[in-house]
N, C-alpha and C positions, 0 to 999 in steps of 0.2 A: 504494500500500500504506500510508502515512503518513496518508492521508486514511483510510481503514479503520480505522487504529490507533486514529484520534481518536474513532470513530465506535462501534467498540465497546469505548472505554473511555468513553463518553459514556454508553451507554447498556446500563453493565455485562454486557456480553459476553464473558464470560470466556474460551470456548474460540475466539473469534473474534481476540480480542486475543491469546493466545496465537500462533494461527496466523503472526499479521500481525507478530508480536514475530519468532519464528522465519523467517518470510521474511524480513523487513528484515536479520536478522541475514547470512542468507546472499547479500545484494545490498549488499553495504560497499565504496564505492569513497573516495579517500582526497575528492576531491572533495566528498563529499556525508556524510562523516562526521560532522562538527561538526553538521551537522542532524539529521541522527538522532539524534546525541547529546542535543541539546537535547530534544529529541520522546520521547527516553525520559525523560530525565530529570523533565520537563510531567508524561509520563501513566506516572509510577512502572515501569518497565518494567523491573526491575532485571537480567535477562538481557541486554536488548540494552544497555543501560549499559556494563555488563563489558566485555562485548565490543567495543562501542566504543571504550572507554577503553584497553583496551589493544591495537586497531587504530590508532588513533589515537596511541598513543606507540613506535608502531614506528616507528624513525627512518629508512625509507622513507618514512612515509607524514606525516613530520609538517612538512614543506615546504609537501605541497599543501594541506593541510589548512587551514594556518593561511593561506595564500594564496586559500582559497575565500571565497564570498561567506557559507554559514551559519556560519563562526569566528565571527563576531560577535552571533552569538545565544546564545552562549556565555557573554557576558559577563554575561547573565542569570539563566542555570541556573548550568549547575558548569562555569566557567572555574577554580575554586580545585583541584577535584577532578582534573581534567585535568591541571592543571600538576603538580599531588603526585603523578599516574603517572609525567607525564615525568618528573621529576625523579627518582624512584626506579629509572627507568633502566627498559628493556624485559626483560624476561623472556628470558632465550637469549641476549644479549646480551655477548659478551664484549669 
């Protein structure tokens, strides 16, 4: 689906990117977060961002997160952005 993403925001596909924005969204494991995050952030996807960003700073999921292999692709897009979630603490959060 990542690959789709790229493909039709290459080659401005809008209701295709759409689609592939929306799937990705609902295929978020903590593992493979930081990459999508990065892949929204690349191809402006600002829905799946959001949602990333605050899948990503649910303090279940921010262990594995930072333990996977795409964290570190982060440090090219929005690692700033990421950390100013966590740090604002999760949403629900008591």
């Amino acid at each position: 689906m990542q690959n789709l993403l790229v493909a039709a925001d290459l080659y401005d596909l809008d209701r295709l990117k759409a689609f592939c924005e929306s799937k990705l969204c609902e295929e978020l494991a903590a593992a493979s977060v930081a990459t999508t995050l990065a892949l929204a952030d690349q191809h402006h996807c600002t829905q799946l961002k959001a949602i990333c960003l605050r899948f990503a700073a649910h303090p279940a999921n921010v262990a594995e997160m930072t333990q996977s292999e795409g964290f570190k692709h982060l440090k090219e897009s929005c690692l700033r952005e990421l950390m100013k979630t966590l740090a604002s603490g999760y949403p629900g959060r008591e």
